[in-house]
Structure formats: C-alpha cells, structure tokens
N, C-alpha and C positions, 0 to 999 in steps of 0.2 A: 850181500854179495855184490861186488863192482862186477858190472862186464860191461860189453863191445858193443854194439852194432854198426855195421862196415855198408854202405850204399854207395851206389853210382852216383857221380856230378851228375846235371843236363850236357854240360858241354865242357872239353876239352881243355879248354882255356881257362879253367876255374881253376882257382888254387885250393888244395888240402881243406877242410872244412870238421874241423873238430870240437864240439859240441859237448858239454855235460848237463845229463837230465837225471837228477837224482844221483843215484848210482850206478848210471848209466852214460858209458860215453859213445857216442853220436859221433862215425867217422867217414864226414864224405870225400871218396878221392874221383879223380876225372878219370882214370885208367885204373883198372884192378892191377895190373903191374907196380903199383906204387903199395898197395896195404903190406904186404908181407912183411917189411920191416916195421912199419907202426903197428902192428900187431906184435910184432916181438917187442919193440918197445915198454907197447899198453901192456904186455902179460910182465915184464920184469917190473915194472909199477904198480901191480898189484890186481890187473884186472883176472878172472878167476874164470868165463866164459867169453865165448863168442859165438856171433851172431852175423849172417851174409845174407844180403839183399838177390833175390833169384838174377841179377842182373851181373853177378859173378859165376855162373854158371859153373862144372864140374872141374873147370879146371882152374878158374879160383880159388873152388875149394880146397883142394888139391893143394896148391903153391902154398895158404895160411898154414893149410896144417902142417902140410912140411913146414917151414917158419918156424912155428911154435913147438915144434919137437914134440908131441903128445904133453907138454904140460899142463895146457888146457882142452877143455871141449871143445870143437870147434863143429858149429852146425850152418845149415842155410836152409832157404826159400827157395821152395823149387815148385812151378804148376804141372796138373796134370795135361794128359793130355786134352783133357773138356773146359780145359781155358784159353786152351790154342786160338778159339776166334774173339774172344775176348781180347787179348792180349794185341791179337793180329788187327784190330780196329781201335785199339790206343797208341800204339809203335808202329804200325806198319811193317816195313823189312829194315827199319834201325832198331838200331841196340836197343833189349831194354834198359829201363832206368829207375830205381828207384828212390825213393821219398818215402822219408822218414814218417811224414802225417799219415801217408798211404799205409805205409806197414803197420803203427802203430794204433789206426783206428779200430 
C-alpha cells in the first residue's frame, strides 16, 4: 500500500520537503494551506492513505479531506488533553510542529 504522511516545516521559509520512505511519502509543507493540493496530487499518483501530523489541527483536516473527495482515508495526530503540559514545555504558545523521526519512533 503507498500512502502519505503530511507534517509541519520548523519554519515559514522552507520550501515543500517531499520525501520517499519505502512506500511511504514524507510530506513536509511550511503552512498547512499549501497540502490540499499535493494531497490531490499524491492520491491521483497512486497513494491509497493519508496520514497528518497533530500540528494540522481540525481544520487541516478538514481542508485534505475535502481535497481528496472521500477517495482516500484521511486520518491525523491529535493529543489528549494529558499531554497539554507536555506539549506546552516543548512549543510553548508557538505552533506545534512536527517531525517525521518524532512521529515515527
């Protein structure tokens, strides 16, 4: 099975960061405004799943799956609320962000 996983840059100014691991493609964008079309893309290419880093929040997820028109699955990363001070002493009051090593350990 090909699919997706969609994560946040660190910063703004990074360009697109597309990545293949296996049968997995690795899609870092600087602003979640920019995936919804690389996800249409990646699904007419063949990819069959997708995958969002908690740092695209509800209405990321929202925007892909509109995108992809129910073609594919489209899932995400969300913490509870018993990660709130965890989260809140790695990010502080910036965006989160995440990292592929992170998610995939």
């Amino acid at each position: 099975m090909k699919w997706a996983f969609f994560y946040t840059l660190d910063h703004a100014s990074e360009p697109t960061r597309i990545d293949h691991v296996g049968s997995m493609v690795c899609v870092g964008v600087a602003d979640v405004t920019h995936a919804p079309a690389i996800a249409r893309q990646l699904v007419d290419d063949g990819v069959e799943l997708i995958e969002l880093c908690g740092g695209f929040g509800g209405a990321g997820l929202a925007s892909i799956t509109a995108a992809v028109n129910g073609r594919v699955p489209v899932g995400a990363v969300f913490y509870g609320v018993d990660a709130s001070a965890g989260l809140q002493r790695l990010f502080g009051q910036s965006r989160p962000s995440c990292r592929v090593g992170a998610e995939m350990s």
